[in-house]
LOSE-769258 format. One record per residue: residue number from 0; x, z, y of N, C-alpha, C in turn; residue in three letters. Coordinates in steps of 0.2 Angstrom, whole numbers, always signed. Layout:
<pts>
dogu;n.c1;n.c3;n.c2;ca.c1;ca.c3;ca.c2;c.c1;c.c3;c.c2;zavex
NUM;X;Z;Y;X;Z;Y;X;Z;Y;ala
...
</pts>
This chain:
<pts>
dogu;n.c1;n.c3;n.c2;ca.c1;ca.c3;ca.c2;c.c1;c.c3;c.c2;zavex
0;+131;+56;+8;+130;+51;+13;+125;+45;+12;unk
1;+121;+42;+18;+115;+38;+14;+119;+31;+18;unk
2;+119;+26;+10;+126;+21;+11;+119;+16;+12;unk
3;+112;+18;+9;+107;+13;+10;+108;+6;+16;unk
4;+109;+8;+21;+112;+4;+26;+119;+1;+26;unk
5;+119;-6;+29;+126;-8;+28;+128;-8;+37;unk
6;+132;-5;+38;+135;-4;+47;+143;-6;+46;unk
7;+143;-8;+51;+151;-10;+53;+154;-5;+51;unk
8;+159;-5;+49;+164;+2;+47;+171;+3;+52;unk
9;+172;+9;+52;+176;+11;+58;+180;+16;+55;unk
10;+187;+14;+56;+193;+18;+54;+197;+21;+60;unk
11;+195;+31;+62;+196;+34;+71;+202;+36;+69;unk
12;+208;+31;+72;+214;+35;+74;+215;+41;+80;unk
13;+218;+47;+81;+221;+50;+85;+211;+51;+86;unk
14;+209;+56;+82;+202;+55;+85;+199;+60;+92;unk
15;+202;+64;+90;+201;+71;+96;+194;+72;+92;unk
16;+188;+72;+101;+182;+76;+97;+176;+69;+95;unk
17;+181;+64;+95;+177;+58;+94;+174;+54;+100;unk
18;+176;+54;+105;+174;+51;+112;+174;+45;+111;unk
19;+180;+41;+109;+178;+32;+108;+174;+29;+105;unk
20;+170;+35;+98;+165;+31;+94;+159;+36;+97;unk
21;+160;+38;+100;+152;+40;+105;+152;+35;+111;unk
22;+156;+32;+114;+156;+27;+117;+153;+20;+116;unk
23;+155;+20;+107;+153;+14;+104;+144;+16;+105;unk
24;+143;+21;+102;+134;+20;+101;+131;+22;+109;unk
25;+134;+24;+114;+132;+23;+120;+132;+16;+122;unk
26;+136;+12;+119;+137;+5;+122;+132;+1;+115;unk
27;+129;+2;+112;+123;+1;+108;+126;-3;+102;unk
28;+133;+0;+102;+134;-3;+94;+133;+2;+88;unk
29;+130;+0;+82;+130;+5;+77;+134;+4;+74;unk
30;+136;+9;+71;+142;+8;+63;+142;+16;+62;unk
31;+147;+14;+57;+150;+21;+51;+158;+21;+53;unk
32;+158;+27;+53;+165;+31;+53;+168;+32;+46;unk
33;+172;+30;+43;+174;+31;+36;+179;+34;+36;unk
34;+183;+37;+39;+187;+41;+42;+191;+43;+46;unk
35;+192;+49;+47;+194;+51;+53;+203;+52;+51;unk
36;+208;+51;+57;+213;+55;+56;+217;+58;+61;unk
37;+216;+64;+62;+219;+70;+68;+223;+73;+66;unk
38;+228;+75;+72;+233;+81;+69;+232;+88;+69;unk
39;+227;+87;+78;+227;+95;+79;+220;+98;+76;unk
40;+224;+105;+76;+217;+109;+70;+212;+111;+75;unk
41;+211;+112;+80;+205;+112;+83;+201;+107;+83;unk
42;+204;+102;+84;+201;+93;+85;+199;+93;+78;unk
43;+203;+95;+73;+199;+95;+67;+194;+98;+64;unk
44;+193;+104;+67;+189;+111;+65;+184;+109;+70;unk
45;+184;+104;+74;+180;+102;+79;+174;+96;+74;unk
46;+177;+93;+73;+175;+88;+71;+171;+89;+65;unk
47;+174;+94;+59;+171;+98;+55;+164;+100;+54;unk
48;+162;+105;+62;+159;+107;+63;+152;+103;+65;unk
49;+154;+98;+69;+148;+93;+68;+144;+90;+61;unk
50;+151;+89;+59;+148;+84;+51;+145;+91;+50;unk
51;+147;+97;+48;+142;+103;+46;+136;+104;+48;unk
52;+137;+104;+57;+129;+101;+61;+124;+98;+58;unk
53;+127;+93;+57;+123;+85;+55;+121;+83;+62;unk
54;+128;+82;+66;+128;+81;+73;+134;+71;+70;unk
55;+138;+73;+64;+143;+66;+66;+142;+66;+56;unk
56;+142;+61;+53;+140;+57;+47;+145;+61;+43;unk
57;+146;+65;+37;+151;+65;+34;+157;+59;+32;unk
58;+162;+62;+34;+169;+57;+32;+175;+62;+33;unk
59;+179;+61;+28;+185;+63;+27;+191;+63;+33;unk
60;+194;+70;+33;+199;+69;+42;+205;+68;+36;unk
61;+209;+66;+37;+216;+62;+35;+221;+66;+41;unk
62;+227;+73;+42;+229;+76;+48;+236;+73;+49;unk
63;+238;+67;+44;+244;+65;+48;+244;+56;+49;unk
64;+244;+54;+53;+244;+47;+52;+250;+42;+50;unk
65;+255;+47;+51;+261;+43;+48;+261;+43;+40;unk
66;+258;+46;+38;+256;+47;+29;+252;+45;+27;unk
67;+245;+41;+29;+237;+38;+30;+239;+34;+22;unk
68;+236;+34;+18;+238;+30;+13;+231;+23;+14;unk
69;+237;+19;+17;+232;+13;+19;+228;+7;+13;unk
70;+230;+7;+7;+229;+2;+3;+221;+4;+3;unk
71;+218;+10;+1;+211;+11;+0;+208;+8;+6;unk
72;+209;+6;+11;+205;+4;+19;+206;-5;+18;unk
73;+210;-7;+12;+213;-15;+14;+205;-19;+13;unk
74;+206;-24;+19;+201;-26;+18;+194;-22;+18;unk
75;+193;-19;+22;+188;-14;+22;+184;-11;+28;unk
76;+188;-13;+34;+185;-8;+41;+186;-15;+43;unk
77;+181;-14;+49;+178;-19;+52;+182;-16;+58;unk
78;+182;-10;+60;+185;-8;+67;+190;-4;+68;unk
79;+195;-3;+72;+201;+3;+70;+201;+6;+77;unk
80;+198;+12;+77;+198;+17;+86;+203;+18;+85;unk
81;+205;+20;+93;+213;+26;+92;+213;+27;+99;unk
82;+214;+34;+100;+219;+38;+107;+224;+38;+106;unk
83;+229;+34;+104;+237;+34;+101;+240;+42;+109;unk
84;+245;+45;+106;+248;+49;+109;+248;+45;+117;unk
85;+249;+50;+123;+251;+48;+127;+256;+50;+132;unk
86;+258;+56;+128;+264;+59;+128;+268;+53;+132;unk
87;+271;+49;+128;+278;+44;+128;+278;+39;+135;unk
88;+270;+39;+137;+270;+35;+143;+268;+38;+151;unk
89;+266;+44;+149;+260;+47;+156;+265;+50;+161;unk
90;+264;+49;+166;+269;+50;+172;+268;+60;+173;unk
91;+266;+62;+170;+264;+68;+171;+271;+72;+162;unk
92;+275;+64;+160;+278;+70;+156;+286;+64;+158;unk
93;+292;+66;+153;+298;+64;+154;+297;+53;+154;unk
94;+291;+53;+149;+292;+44;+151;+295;+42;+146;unk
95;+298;+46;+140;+303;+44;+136;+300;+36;+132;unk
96;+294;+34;+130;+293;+28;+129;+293;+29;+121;unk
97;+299;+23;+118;+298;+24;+110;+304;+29;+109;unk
98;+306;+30;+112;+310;+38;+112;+307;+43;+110;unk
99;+300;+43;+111;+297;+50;+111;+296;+52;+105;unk
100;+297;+56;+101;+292;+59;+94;+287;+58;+95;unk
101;+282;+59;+99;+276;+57;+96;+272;+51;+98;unk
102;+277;+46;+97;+277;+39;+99;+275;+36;+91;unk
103;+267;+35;+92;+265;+33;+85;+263;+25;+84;unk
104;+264;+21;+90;+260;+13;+90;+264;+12;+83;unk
105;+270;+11;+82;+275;+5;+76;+271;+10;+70;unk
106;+268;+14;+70;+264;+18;+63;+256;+16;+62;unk
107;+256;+15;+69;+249;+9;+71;+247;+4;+70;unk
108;+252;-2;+71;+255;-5;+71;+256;-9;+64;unk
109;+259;-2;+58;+262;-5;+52;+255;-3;+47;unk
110;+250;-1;+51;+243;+2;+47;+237;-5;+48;unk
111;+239;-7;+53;+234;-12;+56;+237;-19;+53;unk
112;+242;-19;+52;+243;-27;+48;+243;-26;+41;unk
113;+243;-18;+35;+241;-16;+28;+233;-18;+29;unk
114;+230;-14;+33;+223;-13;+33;+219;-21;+35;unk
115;+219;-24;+40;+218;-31;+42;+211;-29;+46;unk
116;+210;-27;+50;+202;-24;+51;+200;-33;+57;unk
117;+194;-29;+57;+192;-38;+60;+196;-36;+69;unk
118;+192;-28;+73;+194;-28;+78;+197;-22;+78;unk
119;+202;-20;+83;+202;-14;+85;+204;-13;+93;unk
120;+203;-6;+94;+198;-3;+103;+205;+1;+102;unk
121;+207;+3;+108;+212;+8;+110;+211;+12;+117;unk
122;+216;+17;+117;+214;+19;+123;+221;+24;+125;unk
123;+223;+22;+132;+231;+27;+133;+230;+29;+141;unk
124;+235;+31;+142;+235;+31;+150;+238;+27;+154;unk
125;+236;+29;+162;+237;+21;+165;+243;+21;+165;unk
126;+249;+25;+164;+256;+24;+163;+259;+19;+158;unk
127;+254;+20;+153;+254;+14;+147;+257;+5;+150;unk
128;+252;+5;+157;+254;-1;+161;+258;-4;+161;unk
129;+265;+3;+163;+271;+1;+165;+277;+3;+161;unk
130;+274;+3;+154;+278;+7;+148;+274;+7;+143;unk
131;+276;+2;+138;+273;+1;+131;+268;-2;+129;unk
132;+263;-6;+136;+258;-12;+131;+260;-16;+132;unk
133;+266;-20;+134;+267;-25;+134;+268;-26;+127;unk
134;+273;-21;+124;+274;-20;+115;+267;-19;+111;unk
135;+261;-18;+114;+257;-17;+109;+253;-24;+111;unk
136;+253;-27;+117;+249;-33;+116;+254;-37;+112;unk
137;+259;-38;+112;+266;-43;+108;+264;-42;+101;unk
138;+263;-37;+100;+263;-33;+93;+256;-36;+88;unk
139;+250;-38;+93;+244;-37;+91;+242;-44;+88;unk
140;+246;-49;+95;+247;-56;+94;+251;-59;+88;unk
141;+256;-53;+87;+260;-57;+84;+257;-56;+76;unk
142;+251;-53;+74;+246;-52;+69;+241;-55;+69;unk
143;+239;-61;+75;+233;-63;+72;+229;-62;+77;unk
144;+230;-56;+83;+224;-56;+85;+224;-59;+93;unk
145;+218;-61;+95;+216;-64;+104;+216;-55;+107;unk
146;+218;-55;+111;+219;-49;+113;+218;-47;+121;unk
147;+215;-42;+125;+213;-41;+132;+213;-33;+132;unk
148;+215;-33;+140;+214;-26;+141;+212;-24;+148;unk
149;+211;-19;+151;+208;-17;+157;+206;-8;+159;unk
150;+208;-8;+165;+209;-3;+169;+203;+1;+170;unk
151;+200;+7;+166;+194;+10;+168;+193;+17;+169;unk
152;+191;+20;+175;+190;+26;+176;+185;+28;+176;unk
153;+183;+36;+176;+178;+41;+174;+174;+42;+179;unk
154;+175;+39;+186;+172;+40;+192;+166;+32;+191;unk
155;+170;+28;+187;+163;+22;+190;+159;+23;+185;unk
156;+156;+26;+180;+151;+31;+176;+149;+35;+179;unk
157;+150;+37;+185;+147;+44;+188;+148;+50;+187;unk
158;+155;+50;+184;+158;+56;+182;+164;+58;+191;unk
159;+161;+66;+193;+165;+68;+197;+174;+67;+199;unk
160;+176;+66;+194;+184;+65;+193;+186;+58;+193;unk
161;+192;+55;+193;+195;+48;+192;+197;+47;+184;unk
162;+200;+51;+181;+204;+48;+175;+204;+42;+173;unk
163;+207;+36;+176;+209;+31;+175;+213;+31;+168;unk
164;+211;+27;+164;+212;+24;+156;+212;+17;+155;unk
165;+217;+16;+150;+222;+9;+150;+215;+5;+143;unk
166;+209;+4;+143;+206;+1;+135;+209;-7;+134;unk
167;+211;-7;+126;+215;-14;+124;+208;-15;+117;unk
168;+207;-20;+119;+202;-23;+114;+205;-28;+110;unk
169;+204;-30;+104;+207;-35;+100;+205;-38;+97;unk
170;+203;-44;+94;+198;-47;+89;+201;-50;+84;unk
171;+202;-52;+79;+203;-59;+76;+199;-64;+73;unk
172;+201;-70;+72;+196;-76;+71;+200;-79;+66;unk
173;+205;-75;+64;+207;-78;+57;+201;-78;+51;unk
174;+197;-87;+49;+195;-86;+44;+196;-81;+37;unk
175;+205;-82;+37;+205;-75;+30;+204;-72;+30;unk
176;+201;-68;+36;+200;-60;+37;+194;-59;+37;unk
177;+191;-64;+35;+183;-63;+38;+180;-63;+30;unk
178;+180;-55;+29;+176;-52;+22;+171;-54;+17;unk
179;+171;-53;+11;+162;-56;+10;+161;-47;+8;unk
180;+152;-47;+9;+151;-43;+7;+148;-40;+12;unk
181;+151;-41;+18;+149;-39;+25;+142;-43;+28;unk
182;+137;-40;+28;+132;-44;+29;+131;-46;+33;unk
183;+128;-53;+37;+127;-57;+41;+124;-50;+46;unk
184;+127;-54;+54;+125;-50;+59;+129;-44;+62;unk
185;+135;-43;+58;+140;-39;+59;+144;-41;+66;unk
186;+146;-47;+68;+149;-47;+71;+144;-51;+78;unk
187;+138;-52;+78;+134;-51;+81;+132;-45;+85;unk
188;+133;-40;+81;+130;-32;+84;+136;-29;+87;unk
189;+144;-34;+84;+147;-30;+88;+147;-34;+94;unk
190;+145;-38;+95;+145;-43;+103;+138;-41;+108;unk
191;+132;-35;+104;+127;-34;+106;+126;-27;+108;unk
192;+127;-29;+118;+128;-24;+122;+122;-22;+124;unk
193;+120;-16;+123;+113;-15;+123;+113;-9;+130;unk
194;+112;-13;+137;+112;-8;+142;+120;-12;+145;unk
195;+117;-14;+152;+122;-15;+154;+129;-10;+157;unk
196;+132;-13;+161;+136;-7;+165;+132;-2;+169;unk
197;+129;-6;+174;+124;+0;+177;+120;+3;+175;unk
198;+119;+2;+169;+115;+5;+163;+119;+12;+163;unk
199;+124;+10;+158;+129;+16;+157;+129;+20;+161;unk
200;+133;+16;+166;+134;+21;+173;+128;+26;+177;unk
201;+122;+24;+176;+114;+28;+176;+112;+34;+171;unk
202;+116;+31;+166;+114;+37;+160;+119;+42;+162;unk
203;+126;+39;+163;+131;+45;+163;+128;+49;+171;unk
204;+126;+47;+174;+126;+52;+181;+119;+57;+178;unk
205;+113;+54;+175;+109;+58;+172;+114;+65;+170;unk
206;+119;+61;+164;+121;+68;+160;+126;+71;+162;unk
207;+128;+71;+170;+134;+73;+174;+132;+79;+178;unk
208;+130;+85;+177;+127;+88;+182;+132;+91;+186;unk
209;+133;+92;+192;+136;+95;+197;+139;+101;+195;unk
210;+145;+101;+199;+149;+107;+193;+146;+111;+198;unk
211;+144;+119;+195;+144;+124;+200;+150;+126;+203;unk
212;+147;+130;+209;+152;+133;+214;+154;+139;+213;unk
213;+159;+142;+207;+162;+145;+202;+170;+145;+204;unk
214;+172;+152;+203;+179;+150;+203;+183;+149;+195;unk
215;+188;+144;+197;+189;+144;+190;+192;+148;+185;unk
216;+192;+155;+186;+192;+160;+180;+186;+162;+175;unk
217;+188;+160;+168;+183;+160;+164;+186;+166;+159;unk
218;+180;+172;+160;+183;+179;+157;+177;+177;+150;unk
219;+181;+180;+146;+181;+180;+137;+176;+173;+134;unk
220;+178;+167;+139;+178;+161;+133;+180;+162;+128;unk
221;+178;+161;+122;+183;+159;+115;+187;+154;+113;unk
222;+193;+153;+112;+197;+148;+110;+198;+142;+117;unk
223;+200;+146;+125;+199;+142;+130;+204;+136;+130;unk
224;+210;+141;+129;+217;+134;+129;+213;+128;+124;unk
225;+213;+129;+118;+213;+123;+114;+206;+120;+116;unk
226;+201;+123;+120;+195;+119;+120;+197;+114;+127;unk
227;+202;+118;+132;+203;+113;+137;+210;+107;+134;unk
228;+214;+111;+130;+217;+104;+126;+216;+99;+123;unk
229;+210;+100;+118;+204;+96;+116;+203;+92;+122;unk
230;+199;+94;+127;+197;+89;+133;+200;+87;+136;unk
231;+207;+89;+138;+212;+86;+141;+215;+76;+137;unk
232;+215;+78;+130;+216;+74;+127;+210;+69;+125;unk
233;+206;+70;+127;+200;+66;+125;+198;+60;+129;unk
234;+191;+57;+124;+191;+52;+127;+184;+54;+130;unk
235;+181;+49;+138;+175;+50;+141;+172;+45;+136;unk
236;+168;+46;+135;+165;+40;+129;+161;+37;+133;unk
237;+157;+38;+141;+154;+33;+144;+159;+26;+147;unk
238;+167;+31;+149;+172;+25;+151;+173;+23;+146;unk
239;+171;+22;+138;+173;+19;+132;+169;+14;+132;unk
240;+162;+16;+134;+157;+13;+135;+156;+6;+137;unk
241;+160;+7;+144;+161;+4;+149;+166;-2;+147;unk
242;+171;+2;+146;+176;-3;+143;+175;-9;+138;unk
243;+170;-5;+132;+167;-11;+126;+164;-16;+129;unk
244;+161;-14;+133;+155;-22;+135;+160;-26;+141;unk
245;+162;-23;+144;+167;-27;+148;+172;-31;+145;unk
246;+176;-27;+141;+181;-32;+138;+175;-35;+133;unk
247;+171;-34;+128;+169;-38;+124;+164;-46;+129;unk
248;+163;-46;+135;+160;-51;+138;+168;-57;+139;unk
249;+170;-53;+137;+177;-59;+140;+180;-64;+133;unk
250;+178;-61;+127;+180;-64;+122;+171;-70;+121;unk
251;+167;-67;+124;+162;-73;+124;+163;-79;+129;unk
</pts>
């Protein structure tokens, strides 16, 4: 890996195929991915194949987050992504909350006050609203951080669909937290939105083509279920986009 440059570094929980930190470099922030942590082996085998490409930087996937062995990260990432499950909140499942198995914020949570990162980016469903951020904004505060969030869908990028998504931005201004080593301008580049929202939303319509008039039966895709469960769980990285510049303008 070429470390020659020093870039904000970024620690993707729950990464899927990487949608929130393609969001970041759509919203013209640079950094490093230091590692990944997925459970599912697609998303993983996903992800894999890129670094193979020389499509996403080499970095280590970590498959379980409850196990993350955090000390090696302390003091060390600038940013923390995450699609935490959405299982526990989406009105499309029981609602069970922290009831649910795979209810990971309190493992989120206990990673983000070991690890101390400056900012971390979330993203859940909009059931999240009315079930479980109240605890994670409580939880974020109650760490140090100034904390916002906001309501954004895939339709005002110029994506054909809604999927409305819950994005929680966090900062801190804790002097202690503030690193040496980190070289001026870090926290500069991450306030430097490059392209504004109807920017984004221009690009994304470019790369939105019309879906063709097809019926939806797809004979001998390879790997169709997990490539539609991949995306079913993903993030639109231009509503990610959207979401970074917007919440980052309110902490200005």
């Amino acid at each position: 890996m070429d470390t020659a440059e020093k870039l904000p570094s970024v620690l993707s929980f729950c990464s899927g195929y990487g949608g929130l930190e393609r969001g970041l470099d759509l919203a013209g922030v640079r950094h490093r991915v230091i590692a990944y942590v997925e459970i599912e082996a697609y998303a993983i085998a996903n992800l894999a194949n890129k670094m193979e490409a020389g499509k996403l930087l080499p970095a280590p996937i970590w498959s379980n987050l409850k196990t993350l062995p955090v000390q090696p990260f302390r003091d060390k990432v600038d940013l923390i992504t995450g699609g935490y499950p959405c299982q526990p909140f989406s009105a499309a499942g029981e609602r069970k909350g922290d009831k649910d198995p795979r209810h990971l914020w309190p493992h989120i949570r206990r990673h983000i006050k070991a690890i101390r990162p400056i900012r971390v980016f979330f993203e859940n469903v909009e059931g999240h609203i009315s079930l479980g951020l109240r605890e994670v904004i409580s939880n974020l505060e109650s760490l140090g951080y100034r904390t916002t969030w906001g309501l954004f869908s895939a339709c005002e990028v110029g994506a054909p669909h809604q999927r409305k998504r819950v994005y929680i931005l966090a900062n801190s201004d804790s002097a202690s937290w503030q690193r040496g080593g980190i070289p001026s301008g870090v926290h500069e580049e991450y306030s430097n939105t490059n392209g504004s929202s109807d920017e984004v939303r221009a690009e994304a319509a470019q790369q939105w083509p019309p879906e063709p008039n097809v019926g939806r039966v797809v004979d001998g895709c390879p790997d169709r279920v997990d490539r539609l469960r991949l995306l079913g769980n993903g993030v639109v990285p231009q509503t990610a986009a959207k979401a970074w510049i917007t919440l980052n303008e309110r902490f200005k």
